[in-house]
C-alpha positions as CSV (number, residue, x, y, z in Angstrom):
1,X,38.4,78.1,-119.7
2,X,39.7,80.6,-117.5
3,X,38.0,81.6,-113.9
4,X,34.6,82.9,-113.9
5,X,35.6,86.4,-113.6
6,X,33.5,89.3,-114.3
7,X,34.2,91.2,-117.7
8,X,34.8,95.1,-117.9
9,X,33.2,96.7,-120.4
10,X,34.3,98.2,-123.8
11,X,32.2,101.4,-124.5
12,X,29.3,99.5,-122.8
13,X,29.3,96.2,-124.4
14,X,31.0,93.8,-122.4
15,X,34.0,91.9,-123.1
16,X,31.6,89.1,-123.2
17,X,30.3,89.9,-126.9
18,X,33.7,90.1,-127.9
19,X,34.8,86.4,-126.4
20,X,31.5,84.7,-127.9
21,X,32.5,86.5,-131.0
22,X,36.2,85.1,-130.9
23,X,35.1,82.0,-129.8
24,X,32.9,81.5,-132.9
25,X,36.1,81.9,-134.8
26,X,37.5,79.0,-132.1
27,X,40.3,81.9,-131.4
28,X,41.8,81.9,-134.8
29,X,44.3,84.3,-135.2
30,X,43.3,84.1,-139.4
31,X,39.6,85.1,-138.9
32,X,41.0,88.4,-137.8
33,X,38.8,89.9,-140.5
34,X,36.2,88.8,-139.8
35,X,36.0,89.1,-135.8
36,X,36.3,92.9,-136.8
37,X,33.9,92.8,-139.0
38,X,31.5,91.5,-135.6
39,X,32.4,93.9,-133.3
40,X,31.7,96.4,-135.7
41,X,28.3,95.1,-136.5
42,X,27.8,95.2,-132.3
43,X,29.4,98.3,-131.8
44,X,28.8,100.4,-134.9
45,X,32.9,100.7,-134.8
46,X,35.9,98.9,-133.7
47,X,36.9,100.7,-130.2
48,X,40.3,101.6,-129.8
49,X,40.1,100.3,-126.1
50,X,38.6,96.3,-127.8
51,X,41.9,96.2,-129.4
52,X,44.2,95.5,-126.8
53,X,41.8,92.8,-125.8
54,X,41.1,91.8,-128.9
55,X,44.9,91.1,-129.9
56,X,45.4,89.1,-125.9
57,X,42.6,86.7,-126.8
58,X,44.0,86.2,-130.5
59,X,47.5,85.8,-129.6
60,X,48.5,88.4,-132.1
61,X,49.8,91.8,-131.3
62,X,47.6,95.1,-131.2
63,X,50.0,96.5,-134.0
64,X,48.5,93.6,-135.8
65,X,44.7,94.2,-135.8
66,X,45.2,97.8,-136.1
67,X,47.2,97.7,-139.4
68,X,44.3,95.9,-140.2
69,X,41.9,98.3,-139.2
70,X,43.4,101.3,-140.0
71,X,44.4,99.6,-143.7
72,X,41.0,98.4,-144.6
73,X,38.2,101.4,-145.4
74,X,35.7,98.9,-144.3
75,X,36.4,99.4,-140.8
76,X,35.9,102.7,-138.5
77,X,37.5,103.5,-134.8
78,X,34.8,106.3,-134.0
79,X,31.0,105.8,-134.2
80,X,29.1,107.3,-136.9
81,X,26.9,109.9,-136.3
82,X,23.1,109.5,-136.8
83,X,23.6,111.4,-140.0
84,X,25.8,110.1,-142.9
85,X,26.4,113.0,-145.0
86,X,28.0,111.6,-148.2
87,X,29.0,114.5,-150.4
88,X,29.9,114.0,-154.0
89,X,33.2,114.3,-155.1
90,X,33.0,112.9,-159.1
91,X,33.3,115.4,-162.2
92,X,29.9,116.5,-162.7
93,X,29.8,118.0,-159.1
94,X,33.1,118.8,-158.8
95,X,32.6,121.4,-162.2
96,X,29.9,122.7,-160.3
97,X,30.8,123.6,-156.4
98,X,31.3,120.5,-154.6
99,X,34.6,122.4,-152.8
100,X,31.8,125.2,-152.1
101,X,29.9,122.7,-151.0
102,X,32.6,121.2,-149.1
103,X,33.7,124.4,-147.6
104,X,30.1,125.1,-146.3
105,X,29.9,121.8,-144.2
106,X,32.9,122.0,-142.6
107,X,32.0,125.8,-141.5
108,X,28.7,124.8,-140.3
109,X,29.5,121.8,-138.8
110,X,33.3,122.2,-138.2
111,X,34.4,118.4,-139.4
112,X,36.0,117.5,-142.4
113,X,35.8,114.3,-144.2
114,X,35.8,111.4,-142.7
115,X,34.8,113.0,-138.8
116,X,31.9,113.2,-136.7
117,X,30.9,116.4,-135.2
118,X,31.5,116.1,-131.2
119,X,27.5,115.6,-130.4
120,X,27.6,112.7,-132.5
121,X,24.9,113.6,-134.8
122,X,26.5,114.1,-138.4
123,X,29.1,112.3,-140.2
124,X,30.9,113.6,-143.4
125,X,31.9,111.0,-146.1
126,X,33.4,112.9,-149.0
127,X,32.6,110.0,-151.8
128,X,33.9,109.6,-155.6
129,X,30.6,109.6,-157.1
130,X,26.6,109.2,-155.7
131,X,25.0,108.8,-159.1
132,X,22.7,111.9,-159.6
133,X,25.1,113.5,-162.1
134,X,22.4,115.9,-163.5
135,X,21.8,117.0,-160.4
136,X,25.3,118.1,-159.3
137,X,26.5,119.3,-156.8
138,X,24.7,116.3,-154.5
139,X,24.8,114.9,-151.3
140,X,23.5,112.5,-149.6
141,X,22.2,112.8,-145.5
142,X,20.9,109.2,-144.8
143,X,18.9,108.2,-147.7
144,X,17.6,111.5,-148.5
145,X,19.1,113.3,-151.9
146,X,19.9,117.2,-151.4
147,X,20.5,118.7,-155.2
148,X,21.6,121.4,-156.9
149,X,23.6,122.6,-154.1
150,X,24.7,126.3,-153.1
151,X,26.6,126.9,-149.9
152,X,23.5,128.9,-148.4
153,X,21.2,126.0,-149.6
154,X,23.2,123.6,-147.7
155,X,23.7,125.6,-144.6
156,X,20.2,125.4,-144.5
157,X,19.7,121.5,-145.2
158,X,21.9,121.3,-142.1
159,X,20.1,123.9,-139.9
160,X,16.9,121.8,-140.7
161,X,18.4,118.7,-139.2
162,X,19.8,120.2,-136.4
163,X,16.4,122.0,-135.4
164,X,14.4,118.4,-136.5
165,X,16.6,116.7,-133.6
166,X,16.0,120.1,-131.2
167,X,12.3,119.5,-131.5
168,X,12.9,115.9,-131.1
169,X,14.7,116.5,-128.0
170,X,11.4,118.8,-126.8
């Protein structure tokens, strides 16, 4: 084992988690997958900066893990916000405003799908389908289903959120 060195820290978590982590996988360069899969569970993401690191204690290259979590939809290199706003993309709520929909987010929240709004409190996931076909257009925020969507109706969904998290903060 190398010298008894103290570990800098990847966004807060030291490099510690990640070496217990790749020593689980006794350093495999073939367990890739799932060493990712780990430090997402810790991290909520895979940093950019645990990469690097990652690659040096793998013995692989950092273009290797990467491609590998840049190919893979399972695997994110931001955090998610507290918010997951999954917004329906399938037929039924496509016929029936989901670009209006669409359209009112990102002018509300200025992100588009797939980003997380600077603050760190919403995340947009545009999604193929959510299920609630008769109630389309539909998205989800967390757990909870907003239905039968109109751009005002959603600017106001969002407004809620935002002044739940102000009060919070009070």
């Amino acid at each position: 084992m190398a010298d008894a060195v103290e570990s800098p820290q990847v966004d807060a978590i030291p490099y510690q988690e990640f070496d217990k982590i790749t020593e689980k996988y006794k350093g495999d360069p073939s367990a890739i997958i799932p060493i990712l899969q780990d430090v997402q569970e810790i991290m909520g993401y895979v940093p950019k900066n645990s990469i690097g690191y990652l690659a040096e204690k793998l013995e692989v290259s950092p273009a290797k893990i990467y491609g590998i979590v840049t190919f893979y939809a399972q695997f994110r290199l931001q955090p998610k916000g507290k918010y997951i706003i999954m917004l329906c993309e399938g037929t039924a709520c496509h016929v029936n405003g989901a670009k209006l929909i669409s359209k009112s987010i990102t002018d509300e929240l200025e992100i588009e799908g797939g980003q997380t709004t600077p603050d760190g409190l919403f995340t947009l996931e545009k999604v193929a389908c959510i299920g609630c076909c008769s109630l389309a257009p539909v998205m989800l925020i967390n757990e909870e289903v907003h239905a039968k969507l109109t751009p005002d109706a959603t600017r106001k969904v969002l407004k809620d959120y935002v002044n739940k998290e102000a009060a919070a903060q009070n």
